[in-house]
N, C-alpha and C positions, 0 to 999 in steps of 0.2 A: 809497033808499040814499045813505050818506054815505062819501066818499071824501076822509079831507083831504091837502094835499097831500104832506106827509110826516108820520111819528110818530118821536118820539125818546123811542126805548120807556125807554132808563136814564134819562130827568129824568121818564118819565109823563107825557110831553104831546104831544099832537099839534098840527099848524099846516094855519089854511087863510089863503088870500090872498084879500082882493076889491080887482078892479076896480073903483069902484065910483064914477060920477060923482057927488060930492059939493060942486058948484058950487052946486046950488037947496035951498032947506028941503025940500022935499016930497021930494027924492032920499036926503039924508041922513036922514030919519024912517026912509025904504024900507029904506033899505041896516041902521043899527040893527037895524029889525025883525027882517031877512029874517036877519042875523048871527046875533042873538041866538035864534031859532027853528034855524038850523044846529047851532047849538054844541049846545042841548039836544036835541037828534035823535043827534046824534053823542054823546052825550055814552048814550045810554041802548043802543048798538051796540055801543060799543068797548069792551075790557076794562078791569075796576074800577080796574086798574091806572094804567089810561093817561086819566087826571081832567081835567090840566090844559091848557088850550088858549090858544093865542096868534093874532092876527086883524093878519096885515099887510095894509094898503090902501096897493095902489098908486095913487098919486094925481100921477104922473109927468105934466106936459101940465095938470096942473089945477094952481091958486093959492088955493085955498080958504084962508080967514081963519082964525087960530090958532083963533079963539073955536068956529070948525065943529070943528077938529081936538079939539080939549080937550070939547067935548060928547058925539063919540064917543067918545073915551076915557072919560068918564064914565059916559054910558048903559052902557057895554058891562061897567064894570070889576066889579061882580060874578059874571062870567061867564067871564071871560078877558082878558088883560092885551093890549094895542093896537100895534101901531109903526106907523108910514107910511112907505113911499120912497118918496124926492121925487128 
């Protein structure tokens, strides 16, 4: 079961948040993978309606280098568009 954290049924999208320590390579693969397998799970649950998904990582306490942040952004971007709070 997928629960994200809110839906904003008038724009069709729903949002999930990860915590997700993205300081090591081998974390940020994880977090990619584990995102991108979320989104299409949820994405095959929720109604046809509600398509479009967004992926804020909080990364509060962490100083991860643009180049990490801009990788997840691009892994992720055919699937759902990215923000970070810092």
């Amino acid at each position: 079961m997928v629960t994200p954290e809110f839906v904003r049924e008038e724009h069709g999208e729903f949002v999930l948040v990860a915590n997700h320590n993205v300081m090591a390579a081998d974390n940020v693969a994880r977090s990619i993978d584990y995102n991108r397998a979320r989104i299409l799970y949820a994405r095959k649950h929720l109604p046809a309606s509600i398509s479009r998904c967004r992926v804020i990582y909080d990364v509060r306490g962490q100083s991860p280098a643009e180049a990490v942040l801009e990788l997840v952004k691009s892994s992720l971007a055919n699937v759902c568009t990215v923000e970070f709070k810092r």
